[in-house]
C-alpha positions as CSV (number, residue, x, y, z in Angstrom):
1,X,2.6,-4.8,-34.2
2,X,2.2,-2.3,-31.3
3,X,5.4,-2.6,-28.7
4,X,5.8,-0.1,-25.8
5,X,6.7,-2.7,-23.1
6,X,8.6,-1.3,-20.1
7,X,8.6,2.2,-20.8
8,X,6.8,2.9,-17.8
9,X,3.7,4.2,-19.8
10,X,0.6,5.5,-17.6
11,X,-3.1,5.5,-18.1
12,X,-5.1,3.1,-19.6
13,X,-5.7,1.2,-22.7
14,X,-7.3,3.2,-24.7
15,X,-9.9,1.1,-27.0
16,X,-8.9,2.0,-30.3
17,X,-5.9,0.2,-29.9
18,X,-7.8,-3.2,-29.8
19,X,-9.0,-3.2,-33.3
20,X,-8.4,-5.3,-36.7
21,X,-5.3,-5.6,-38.2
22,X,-2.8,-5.6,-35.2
23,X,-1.1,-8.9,-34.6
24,X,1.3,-8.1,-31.5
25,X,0.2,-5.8,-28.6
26,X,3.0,-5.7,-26.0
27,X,2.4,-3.4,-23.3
28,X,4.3,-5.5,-20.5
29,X,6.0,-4.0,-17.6
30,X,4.4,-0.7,-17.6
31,X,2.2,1.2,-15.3
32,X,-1.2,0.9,-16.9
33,X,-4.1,1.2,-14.9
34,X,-7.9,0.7,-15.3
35,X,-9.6,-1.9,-17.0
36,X,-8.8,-3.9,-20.0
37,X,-11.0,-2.6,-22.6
38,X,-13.0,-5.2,-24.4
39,X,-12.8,-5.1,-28.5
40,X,-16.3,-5.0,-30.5
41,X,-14.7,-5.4,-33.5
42,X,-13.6,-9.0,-32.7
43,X,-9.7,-8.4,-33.2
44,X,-9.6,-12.1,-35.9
45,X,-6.0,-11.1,-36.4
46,X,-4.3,-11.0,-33.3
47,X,-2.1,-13.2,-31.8
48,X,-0.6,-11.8,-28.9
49,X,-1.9,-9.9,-26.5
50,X,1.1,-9.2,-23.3
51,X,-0.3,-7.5,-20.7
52,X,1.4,-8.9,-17.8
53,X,3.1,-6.5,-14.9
54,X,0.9,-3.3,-14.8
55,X,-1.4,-2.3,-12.4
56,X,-4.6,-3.2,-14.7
57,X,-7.8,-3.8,-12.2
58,X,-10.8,-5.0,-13.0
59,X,-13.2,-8.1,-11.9
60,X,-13.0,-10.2,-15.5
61,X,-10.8,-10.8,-18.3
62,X,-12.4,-9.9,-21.4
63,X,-12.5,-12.0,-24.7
64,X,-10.3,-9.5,-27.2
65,X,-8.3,-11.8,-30.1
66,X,-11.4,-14.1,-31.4
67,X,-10.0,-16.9,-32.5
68,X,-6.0,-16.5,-33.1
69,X,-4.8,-14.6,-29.7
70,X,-2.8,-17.9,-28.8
71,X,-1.0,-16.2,-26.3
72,X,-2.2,-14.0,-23.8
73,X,-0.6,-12.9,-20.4
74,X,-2.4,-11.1,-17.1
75,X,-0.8,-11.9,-14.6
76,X,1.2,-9.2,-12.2
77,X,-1.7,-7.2,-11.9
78,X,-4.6,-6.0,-9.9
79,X,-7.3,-8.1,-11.4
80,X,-9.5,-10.2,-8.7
81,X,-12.3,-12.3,-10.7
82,X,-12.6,-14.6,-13.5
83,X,-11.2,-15.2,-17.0
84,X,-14.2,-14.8,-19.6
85,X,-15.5,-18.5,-20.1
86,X,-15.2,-17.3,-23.8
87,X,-11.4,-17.4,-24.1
88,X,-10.8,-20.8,-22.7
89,X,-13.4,-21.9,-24.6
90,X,-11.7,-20.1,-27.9
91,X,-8.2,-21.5,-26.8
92,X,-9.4,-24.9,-26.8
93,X,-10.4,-24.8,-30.7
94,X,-7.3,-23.9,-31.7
95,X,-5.2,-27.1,-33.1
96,X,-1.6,-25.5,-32.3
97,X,-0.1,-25.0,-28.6
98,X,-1.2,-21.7,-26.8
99,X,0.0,-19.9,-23.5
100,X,-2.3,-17.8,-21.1
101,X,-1.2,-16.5,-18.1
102,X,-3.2,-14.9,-15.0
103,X,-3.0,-14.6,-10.8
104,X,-5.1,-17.7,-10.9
105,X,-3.1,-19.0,-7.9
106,X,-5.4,-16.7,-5.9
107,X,-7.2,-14.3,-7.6
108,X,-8.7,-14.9,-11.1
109,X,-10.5,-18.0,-11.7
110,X,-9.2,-19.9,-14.9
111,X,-9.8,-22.9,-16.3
112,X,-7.4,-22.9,-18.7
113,X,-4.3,-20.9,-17.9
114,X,-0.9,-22.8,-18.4
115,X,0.5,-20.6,-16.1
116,X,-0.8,-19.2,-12.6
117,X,1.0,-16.6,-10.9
118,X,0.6,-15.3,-7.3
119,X,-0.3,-11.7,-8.4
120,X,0.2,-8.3,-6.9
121,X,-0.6,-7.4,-3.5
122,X,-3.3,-4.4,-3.1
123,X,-2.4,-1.5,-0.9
124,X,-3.7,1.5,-0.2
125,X,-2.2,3.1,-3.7
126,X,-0.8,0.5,-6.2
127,X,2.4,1.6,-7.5
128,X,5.8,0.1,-9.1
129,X,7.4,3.1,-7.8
130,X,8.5,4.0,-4.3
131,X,7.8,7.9,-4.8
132,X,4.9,8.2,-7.3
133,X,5.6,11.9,-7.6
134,X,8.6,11.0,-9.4
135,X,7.1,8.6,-12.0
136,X,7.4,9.6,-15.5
137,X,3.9,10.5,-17.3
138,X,2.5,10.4,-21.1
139,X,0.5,13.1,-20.4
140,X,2.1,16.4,-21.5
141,X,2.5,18.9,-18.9
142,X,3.6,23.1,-18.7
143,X,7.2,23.4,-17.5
144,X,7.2,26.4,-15.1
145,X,8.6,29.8,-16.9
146,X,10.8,32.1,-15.2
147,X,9.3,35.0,-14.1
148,X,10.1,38.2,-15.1
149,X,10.0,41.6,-12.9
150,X,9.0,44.8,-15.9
151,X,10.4,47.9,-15.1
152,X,7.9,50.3,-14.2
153,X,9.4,53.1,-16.5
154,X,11.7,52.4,-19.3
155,X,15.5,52.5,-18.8
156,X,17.0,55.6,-19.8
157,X,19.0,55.6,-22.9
158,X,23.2,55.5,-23.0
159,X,23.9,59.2,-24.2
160,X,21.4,60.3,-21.1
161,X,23.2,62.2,-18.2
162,X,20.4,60.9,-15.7
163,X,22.1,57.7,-13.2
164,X,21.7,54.1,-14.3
165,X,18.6,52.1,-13.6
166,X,18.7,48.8,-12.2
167,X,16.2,47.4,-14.8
């Protein structure tokens, strides 16, 4: 199981998260951006895939979950296309009740969702945060250090009859 949903995490998916042996990815309610990578290894084991509520773009929804993914949600994000025939197609063989969510009321094209949502907006910079300066990051950064002035010559020592220096 891999959770981090809403912790305002930025970037994107990186693909060697979508590989065998993970069951639950939740990364809802973040601020992921980019594509959503596609899996070669066929991810047979997972079963949920939450991706709903980033700012994901991208023109199609990738198969990733082969078989088992029965639920799957994309919607609240900046995806304008169409849902890989693959998944619906996937979906439908599986004998137990499934739930996929996209924008399909206006943006993705999907047979089979059984949910549509409206989806987000573009605008000039797509952002969940009204000052994007002030959005936390992942990526480390350097705090600023103080800065020093050096004395040019060393102070004198105590037992010295010479005046104080101001270093």
């Amino acid at each position: 199981m891999f959770k981090a949903s809403r912790n305002r995490l930025e970037g994107s998916i990186p693909p060697s998260l979508l590989q065998n042996y993970i069951w639950y990815i939740h990364l809802d309610g973040n601020l992921l951006s980019g594509t959503i990578p596609s899996s070669e290894q066929g991810m047979y084991d997972l079963e949920e895939l939450i991706l709903h509520d980033n700012e994901l773009t991208g023109q199609i929804i990738p198969l990733n979950g082969g078989r088992t993914a029965r639920k799957q949600t994309y919607h609240d994000n900046y995806i304008r296309g169409t849902l890989d025939p693959a998944i619906c197609l996937a979906l439908n063989d599986i004998p137990l009740a499934y739930h996929l969510t996209a924008d399909c009321n206006k943006y993705v094209e999907c047979e089979c969702c059984t949910e549509c949502y409206n989806g987000k907006i573009v605008t000039t910079r797509p952002s969940l945060s009204p000052i994007p300066s002030q959005r936390p990051s992942i990526i480390p950064t350097k705090s600023p250090r103080p800065s020093f002035i050096a004395c040019p010559t060393p102070p004198p020592k105590k037992d010295s009859k010479s005046s104080p220096s101001s270093c």
